[in-house]
Each structure stands twice: as structure tokens, then as C-alpha cells.
C-alpha positions in Angstrom: -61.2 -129.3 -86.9 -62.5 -125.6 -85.7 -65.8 -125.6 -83.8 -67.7 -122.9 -82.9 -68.1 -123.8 -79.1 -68.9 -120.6 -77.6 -66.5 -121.1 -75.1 -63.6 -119.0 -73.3 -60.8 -120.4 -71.5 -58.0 -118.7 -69.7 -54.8 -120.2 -70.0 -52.1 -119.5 -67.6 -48.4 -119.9 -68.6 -49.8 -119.5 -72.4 -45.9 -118.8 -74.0 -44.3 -121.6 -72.3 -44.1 -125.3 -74.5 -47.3 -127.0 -72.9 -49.0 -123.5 -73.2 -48.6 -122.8 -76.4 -49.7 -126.3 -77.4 -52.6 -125.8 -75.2 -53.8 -122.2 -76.7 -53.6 -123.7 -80.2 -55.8 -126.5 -79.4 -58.2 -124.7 -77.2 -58.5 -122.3 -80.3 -59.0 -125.5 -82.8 -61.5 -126.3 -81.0 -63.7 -122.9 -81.6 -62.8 -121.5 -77.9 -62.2 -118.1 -77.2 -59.0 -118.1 -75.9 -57.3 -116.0 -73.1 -53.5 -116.3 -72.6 -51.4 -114.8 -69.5 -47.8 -115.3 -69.5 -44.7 -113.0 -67.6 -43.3 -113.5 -71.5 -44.0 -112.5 -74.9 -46.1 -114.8 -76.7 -45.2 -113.9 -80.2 -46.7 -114.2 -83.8 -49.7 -116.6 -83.8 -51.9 -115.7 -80.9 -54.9 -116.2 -82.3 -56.7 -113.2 -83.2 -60.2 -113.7 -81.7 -58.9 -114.0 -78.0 -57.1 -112.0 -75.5 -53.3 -112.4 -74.5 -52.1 -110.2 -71.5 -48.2 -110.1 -70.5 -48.1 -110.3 -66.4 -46.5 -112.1 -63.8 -48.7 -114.2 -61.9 -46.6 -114.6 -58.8 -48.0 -110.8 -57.9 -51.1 -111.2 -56.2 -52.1 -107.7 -57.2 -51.2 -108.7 -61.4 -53.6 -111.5 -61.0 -56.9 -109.2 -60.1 -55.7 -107.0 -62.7 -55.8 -110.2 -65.1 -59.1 -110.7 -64.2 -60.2 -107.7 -64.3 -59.3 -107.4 -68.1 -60.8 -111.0 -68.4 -63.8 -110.2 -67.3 -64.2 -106.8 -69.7 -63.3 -109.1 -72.4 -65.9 -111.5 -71.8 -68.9 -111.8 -69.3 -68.1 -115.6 -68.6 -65.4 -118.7 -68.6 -66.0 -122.5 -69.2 -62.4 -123.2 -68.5 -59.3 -122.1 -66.0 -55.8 -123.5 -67.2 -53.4 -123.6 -64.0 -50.3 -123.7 -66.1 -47.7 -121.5 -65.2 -44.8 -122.8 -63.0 -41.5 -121.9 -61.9 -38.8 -124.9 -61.5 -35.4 -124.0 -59.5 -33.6 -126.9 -59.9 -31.0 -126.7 -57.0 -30.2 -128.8 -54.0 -32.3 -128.8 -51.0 -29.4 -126.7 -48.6 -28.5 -124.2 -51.2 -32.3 -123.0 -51.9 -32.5 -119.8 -50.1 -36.1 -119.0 -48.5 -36.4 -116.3 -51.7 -36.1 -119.0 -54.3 -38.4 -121.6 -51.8 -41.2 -118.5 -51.9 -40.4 -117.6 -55.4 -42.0 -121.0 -56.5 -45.0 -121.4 -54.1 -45.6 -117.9 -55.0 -45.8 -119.0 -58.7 -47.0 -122.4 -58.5 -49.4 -122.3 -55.6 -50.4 -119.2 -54.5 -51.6 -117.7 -58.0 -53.4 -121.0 -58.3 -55.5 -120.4 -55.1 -55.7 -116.5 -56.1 -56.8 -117.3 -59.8 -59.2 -120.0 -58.5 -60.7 -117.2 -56.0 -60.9 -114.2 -58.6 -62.2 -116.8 -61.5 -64.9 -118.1 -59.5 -67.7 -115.1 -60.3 -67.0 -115.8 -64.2 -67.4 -119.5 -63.7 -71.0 -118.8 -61.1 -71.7 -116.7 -64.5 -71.3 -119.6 -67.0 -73.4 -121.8 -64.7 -69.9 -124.3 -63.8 -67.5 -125.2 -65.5 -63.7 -126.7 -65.4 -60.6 -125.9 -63.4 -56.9 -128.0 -64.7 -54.5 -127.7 -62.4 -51.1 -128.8 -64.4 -49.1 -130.3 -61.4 -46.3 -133.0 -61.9 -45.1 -136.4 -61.1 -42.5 -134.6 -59.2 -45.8 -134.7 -57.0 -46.0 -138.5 -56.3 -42.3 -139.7 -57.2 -39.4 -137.2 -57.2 -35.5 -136.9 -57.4 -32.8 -134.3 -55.9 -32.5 -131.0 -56.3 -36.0 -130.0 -56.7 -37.6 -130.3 -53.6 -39.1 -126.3 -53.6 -41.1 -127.4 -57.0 -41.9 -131.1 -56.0 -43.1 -129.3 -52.4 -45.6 -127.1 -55.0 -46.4 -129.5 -57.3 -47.8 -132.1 -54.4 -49.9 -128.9 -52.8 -51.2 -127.9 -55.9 -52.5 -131.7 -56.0 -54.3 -131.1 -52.2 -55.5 -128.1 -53.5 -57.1 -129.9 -56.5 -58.9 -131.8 -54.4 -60.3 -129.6 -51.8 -61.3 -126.8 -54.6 -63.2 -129.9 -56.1 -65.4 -130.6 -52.9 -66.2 -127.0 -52.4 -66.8 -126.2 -55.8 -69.4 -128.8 -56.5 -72.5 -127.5 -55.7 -72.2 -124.6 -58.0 -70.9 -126.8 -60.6 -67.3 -126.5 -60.9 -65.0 -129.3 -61.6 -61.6 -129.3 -60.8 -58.7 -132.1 -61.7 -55.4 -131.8 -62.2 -53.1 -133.7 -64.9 -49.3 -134.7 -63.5 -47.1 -134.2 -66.8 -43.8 -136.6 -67.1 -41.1 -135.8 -69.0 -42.1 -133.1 -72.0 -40.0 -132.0 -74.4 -40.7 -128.3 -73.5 -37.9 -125.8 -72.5 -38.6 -125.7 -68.7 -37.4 -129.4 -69.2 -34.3 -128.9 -71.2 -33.3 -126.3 -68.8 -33.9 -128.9 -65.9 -31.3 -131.2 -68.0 -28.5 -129.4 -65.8 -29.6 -131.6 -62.8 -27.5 -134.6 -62.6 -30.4 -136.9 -63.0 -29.8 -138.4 -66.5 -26.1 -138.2 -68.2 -25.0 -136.7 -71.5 -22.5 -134.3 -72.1 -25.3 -133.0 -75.1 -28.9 -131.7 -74.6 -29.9 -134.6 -77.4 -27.6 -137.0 -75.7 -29.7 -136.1 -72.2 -32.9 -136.3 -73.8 -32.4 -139.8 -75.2 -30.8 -140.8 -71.7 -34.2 -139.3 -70.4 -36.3 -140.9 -72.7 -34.9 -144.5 -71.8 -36.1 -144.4 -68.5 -39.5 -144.2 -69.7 -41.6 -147.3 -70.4 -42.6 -145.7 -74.1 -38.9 -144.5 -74.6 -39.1 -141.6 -75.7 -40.0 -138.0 -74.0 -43.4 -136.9 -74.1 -44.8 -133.8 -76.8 -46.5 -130.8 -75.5 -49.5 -131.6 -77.8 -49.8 -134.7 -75.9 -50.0 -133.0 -72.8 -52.7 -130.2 -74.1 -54.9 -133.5 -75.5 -55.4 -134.2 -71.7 -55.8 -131.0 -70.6 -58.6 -130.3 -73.3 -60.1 -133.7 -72.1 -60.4 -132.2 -68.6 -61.5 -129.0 -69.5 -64.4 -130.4 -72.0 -68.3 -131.5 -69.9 -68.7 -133.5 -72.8 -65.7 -135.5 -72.3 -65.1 -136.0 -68.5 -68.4 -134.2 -66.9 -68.2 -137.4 -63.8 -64.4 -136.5 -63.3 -63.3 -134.2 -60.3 -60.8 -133.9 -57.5 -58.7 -136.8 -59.7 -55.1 -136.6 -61.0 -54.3 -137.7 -64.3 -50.7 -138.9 -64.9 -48.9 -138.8 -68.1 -45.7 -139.8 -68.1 -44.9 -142.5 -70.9 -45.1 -144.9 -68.2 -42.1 -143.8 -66.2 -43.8 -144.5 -62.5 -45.2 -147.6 -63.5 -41.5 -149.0 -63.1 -39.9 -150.0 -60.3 -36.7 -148.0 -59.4 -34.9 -151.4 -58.9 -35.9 -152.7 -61.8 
């Protein structure tokens, strides 16, 4: 169903599997749309919004973003903290590049967009910041301590953006995603978390360990982050973090 909401939202890590999801909905929905990603997005951006190709982890790309942003529109209901880098590699062998490669992605261009969005947001009078974290947050495994580390700040940082954002009407929450049938997971299937000697044989391994047994969809995902994003929807939520996960840390390890 389209609306005409009047809206714009800018989505971070737009060309990824969550992204994408979340661009289509946001645009279903009758929002203006702006997308960011360090890749193409393709065919089927929609035509009405704005889509820039840039690489977040640059602090200097980011007022540039928002500097295009705001000649493309005078205001935004909606920041989308999507884009993440995941090097999946065990705790000795990440190299102090690779750890700052991922705060630098993950964190820093989250307290950077947050900064630079603000006027826009002062502009709309409030609106809604997602910060798309993980349950590598609050329960994690091996060989991905650099993006668990920045997936459990990004969740401090939710909070305290949230209590100083308030009085000027600014929300911010975060959702903690599971497992997602999105290419950042099936790339992660390398780890020696779930067995399979197939990437369909390491998904269904993956989706067992879930309590709904099976992995999660990215539209799922962009459901939750629309709910976050809309005043109508969750205007008494801030500084919470929404898990969605099929269940998976609901379960006991020694179960």
C-alpha cells in the first residue's frame, strides 16, 4: 500500500540485503527515500528519492552525504544506521587495521551521521534515529569479537543519543537482527559456528538453532525498523533495543 507521507528517510547501507528491503518499504510507504551505500545499488531505486555511492567509514564522505542530503531536501523524519562491516576472524589474527576498519564503519559513522543529521531532524521538528546493531551485542561466538565490540557500542550509543536528543524531539532505538538470510550472513558461514560442507546445508544447520527454525528474511527485519522509525507506531519508545532473532537467545546454550 503507497502513502503519500511527506516524509524522507536516509538509509545507510541501502544495497546490502536488510537495506534493500528497507528502501523498498520505506518507499511503499510514500517516503522519500535517500540511500548511501560504498556499492552500486542497481535497477529499482526508486525514482523519486536520492541514492549516493560513498563510503561511510570516511568521515569527510559523510559531510559530503549530508551535504547532498540536505540540497535534496530541507528536512528528515528518519536516519537508518544500517551499514556494517563484519571481519569474521579470530581474536589474535585481527590486526589493529581490520579492528579500526570496523568501528570506523560501524561506530564512528553512526556518531558522525547522528551529528551532521541533527540540523535536518531540529528542521522537521524531531523525529527517529534506528540504529541496526546485532545480537552479537548481548550473546556472541568466536571469531568476531572486532564486530560484536561495535555492535555492543553502537547499543551504548543508542542510549545516550536518546537522553540527549529528547528535548528537541528525537527518538533513537536500535533493533539487534539475528540470523538474516542476507549476504553479509552467508559470507559469515565460513566461521566454524554451524557445520555443512554447502551454503544450504549451513543455513539449515543455522536455522536449527533458532527457536522458529528457520533464518530470518530481510523484509522481516525492515518491518521493525519501519516500526521504529514511524511516531505513529512507537512515539513512547527510545533508548530500547529491539531483538529479532527467531528466538535464538531465548534458549539456553545447554539446552
Amino acid at each position: 500500500m503507497s502513502e503519500n507521507s511527506g516524509k524522507t528517510v536516509l538509509i545507510t547501507g541501502a544495497a546490502g540485503g536488510i537495506g534493500r528491503a528497507t528502501v523498498h518499504l520505506f518507499a511503499q510507504r510514500g517516503w522519500l527515500v535517500i540511500g548511501v551505500d560504498r556499492a552500486p545499488f542497481g535497477a529499482g531505486f526508486p525514482s523519486n528519492g536520492l541514492f549516493i555511492q560513498s563510503d561511510i567509514s570516511v568521515g569527510a564522505n559523510l559531510e559530503t552525504i549530508f551535504r547532498q542530503a540536505q540540497n535534496f531536501t530541507q528536512r528528515l523524519d528518519a536516519l537508518v544506521n544500517n551499514a556494517a562491516l563484519q571481519i569474521a576472524k579470530p581474536f589474535l589474527e585481527t590486526s589493529v587495521e581490520e579492528w579500526d576498519a570496523v568501528m570506523a564503519s560501524n561506530l564512528r559513522s553512526v556518531f558522525l551521521g547522528i551529528k551532521l543529521a541533527h540540523p535536518l531532524f531540529k528542521a522537521a521538528g524531531g523525529g527517529a534515529i534506528v540504529n541496526v546493531s546485532s545480537v552479537h551485542a548481548i550473546a556472541t561466538s568466536a571469531n568476531i569479537a572486532a564486530y560484536a565490540a561495535s555492535k555492543g557500542g553502537l547499543l551504548a550509543l543508542t542510549r545516550a543519543v536518546a537522553i540527549e536528543f529528547a528535548r528537541d524531539n528525537i527518538r533513537c532505538n536500535a533493533i539487534l537482527p539475528g540470523a538474516v538470510d542476507t549476504p553479509m550472513l552467508r559470507a559469515g558461514l565460513s566461521r566454524d559456528h554451524v557445520q555443512g560442507s554447502t551454503i544450504l546445508e549451513r543455513l539449515d544447520n543455522l536455522a536449527s538453532k533458532t527457536v522458529n527454525g528457520r533464518v530470518g528474511r530481510p523484509e522481516e527485519i525492515a518491518q521493525a525498523i519501519y516500526f521504529l522509525a514511524d511516531d505513529e507506531q512507537s512515539s513512547f519508545m527510545t533508548g530500547q533495543a529491539l531483538i529479532i532473532d527467531g528466538g535464538a537467545t531465548a534458549r539456553l546454550s545447554t539446552e
